[in-house]
C-alpha positions as CSV (number, residue, x, y, z in Angstrom):
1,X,217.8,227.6,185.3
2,X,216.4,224.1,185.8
3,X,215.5,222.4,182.2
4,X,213.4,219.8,182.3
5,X,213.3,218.2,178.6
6,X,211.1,215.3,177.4
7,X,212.1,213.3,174.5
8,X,209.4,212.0,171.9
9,X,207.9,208.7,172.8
10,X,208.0,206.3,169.9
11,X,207.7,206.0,166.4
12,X,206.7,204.4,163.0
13,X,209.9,203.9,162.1
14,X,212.9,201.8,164.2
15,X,215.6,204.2,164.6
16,X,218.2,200.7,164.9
17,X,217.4,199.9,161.2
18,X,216.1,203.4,159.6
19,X,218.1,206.6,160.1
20,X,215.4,209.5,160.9
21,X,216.3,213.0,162.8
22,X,214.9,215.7,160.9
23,X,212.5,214.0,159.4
24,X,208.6,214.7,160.7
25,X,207.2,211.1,161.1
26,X,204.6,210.1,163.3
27,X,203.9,208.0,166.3
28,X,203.2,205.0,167.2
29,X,199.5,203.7,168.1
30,X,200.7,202.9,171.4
31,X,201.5,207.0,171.7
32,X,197.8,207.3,174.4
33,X,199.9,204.7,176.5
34,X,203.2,206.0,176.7
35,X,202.2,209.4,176.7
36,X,199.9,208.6,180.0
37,X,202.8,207.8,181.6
38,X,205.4,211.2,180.8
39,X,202.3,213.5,181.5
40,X,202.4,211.7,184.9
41,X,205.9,212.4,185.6
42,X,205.1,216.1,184.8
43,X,201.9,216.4,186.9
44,X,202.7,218.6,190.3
45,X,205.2,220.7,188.4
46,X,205.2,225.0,186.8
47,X,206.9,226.3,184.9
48,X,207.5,229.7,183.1
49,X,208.4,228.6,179.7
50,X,207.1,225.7,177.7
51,X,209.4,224.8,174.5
52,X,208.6,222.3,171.9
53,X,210.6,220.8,168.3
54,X,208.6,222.1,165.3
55,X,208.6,218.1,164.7
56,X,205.0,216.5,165.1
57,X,206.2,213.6,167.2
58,X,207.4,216.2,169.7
59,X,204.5,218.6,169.5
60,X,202.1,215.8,169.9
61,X,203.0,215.0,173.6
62,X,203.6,218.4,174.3
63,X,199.6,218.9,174.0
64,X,198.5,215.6,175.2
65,X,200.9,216.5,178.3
66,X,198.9,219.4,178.8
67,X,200.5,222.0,176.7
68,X,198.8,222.5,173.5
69,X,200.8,225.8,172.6
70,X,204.3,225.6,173.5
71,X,207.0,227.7,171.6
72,X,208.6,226.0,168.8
73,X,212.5,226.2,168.4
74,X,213.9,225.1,165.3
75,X,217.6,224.7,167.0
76,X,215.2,221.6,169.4
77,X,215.0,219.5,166.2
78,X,217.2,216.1,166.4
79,X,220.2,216.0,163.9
80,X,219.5,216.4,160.6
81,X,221.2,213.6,158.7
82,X,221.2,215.2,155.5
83,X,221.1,212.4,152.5
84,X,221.2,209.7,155.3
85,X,217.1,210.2,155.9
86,X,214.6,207.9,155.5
87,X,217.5,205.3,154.5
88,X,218.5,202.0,156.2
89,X,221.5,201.8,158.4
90,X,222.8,199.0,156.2
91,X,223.0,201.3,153.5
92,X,224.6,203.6,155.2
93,X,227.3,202.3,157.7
94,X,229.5,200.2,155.4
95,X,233.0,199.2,155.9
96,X,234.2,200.9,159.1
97,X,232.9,199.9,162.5
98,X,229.7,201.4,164.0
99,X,231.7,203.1,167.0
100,X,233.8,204.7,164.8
101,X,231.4,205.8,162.3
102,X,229.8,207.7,164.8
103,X,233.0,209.6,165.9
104,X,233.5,210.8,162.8
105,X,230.3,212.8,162.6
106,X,230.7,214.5,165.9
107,X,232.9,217.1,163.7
108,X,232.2,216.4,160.2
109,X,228.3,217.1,158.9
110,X,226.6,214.2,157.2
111,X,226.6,214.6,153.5
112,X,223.6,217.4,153.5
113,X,223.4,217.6,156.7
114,X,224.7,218.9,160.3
115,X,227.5,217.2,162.3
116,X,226.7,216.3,166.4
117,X,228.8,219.5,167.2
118,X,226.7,221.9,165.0
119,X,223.6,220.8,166.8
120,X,225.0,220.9,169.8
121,X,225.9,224.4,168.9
122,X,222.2,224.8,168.2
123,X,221.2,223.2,171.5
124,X,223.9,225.0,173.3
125,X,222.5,228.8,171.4
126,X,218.5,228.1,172.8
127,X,220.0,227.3,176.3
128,X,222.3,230.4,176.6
129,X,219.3,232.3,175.2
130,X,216.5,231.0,177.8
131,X,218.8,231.7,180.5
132,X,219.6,235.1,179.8
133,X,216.2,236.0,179.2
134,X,215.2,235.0,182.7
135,X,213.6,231.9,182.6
136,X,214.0,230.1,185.6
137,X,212.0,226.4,185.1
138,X,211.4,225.6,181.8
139,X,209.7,222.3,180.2
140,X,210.8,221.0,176.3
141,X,209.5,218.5,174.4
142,X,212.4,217.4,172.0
143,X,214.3,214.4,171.2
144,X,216.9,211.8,172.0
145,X,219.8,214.2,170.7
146,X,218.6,217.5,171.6
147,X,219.1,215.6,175.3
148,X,222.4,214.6,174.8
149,X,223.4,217.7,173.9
150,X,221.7,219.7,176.8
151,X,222.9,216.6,179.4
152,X,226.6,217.2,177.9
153,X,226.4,221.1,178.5
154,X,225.5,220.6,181.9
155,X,228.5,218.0,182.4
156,X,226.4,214.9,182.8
157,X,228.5,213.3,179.9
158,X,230.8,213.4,177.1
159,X,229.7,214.3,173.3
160,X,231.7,211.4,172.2
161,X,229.2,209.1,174.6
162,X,225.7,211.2,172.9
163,X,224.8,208.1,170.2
164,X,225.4,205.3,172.9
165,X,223.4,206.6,175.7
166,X,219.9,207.9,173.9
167,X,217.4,208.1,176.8
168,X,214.2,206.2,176.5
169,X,211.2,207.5,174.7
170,X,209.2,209.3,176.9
171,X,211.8,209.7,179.4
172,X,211.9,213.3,181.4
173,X,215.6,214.3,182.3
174,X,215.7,217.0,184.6
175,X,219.0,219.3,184.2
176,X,220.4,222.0,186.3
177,X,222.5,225.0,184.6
178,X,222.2,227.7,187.7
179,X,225.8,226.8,187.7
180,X,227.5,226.5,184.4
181,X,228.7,228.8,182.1
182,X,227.0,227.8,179.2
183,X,229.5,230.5,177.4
């Protein structure tokens, strides 16, 4: 099954000072602009299953792209970070190093929240699923995590690289799982 999964373009809020995953906030005014140029990348292509985050910012390039009805997934949200939303990273990240913060929750969940693994497991469930029910090309509007998780499930990387290597808003990564065992 080739996936090809769009992340969000950008937002209101700077995700280098404000932590937001599950959190529904909008886009930018610049969205007409940067959504021009994914829904370029995208023209020429089919596909037999369109797939969209319940989240707005997700949803709204889906349709601008072309694809005003996709199927929502819940498991395509980005991390939810619990009590960490909507908060500074100042507030958050105190007295340990920002690499190693970040290892940490690859196992443990965020206080109310999910760990990396658990939505990887989430990620990991919708592609098993797609794949066994036939789909052969699908397109997925999603975010930054979500493409982490997918890119590390087809081998492309390691989880303990996913928050150092976000891909750009906007960006379409195209991923290849006729050949893994997503088991």
């Amino acid at each position: 099954m080739k996936v090809y999964i769009v992340r969000h373009t950008s937002v209101v809020l700077d995700g280098n000072l404000i932590c937001y995953g599950y959190s529904d906030i909008d886009v930018r005014p610049t969205f007409v602009e940067e959504a021009t140029i994914t829904r370029r990348e995208l023209e020429g292509l089919c596909f037999d299953g369109v797939f969209s985050s319940p989240l707005r910012r997700a949803r709204k390039l889906a349709t601008f792209c072309g694809y005003p009805d996709p199927i929502t997934d819940d498991r395509l949200k980005e991390m939810n970070f619990g009590q960490w939303e909507g908060r500074p990273w100042s507030e958050i990240i105190i007295g340990e190093g920002t690499e190693e913060f970040f290892l940490r929750y690859i196992e443990e969940p965020t206080p109310g929240g999910e760990s990396l693994r658990m939505q990887y497991e989430r990620v990991r469930s919708f592609l098993v699923e797609k794949r066994a029910e036939g789909y052969q090309q699908i397109l997925v509007f999603c975010h930054g995590g979500v493409i982490n998780c997918a890119r590390t499930l087809a081998g492309l990387c390691q989880l303990e690289e996913a928050y150092a290597t976000i891909p750009s808003f906007g960006s379409v990564t195209e991923l290849d799982f006729d050949f893994l065992d997503l088991q």
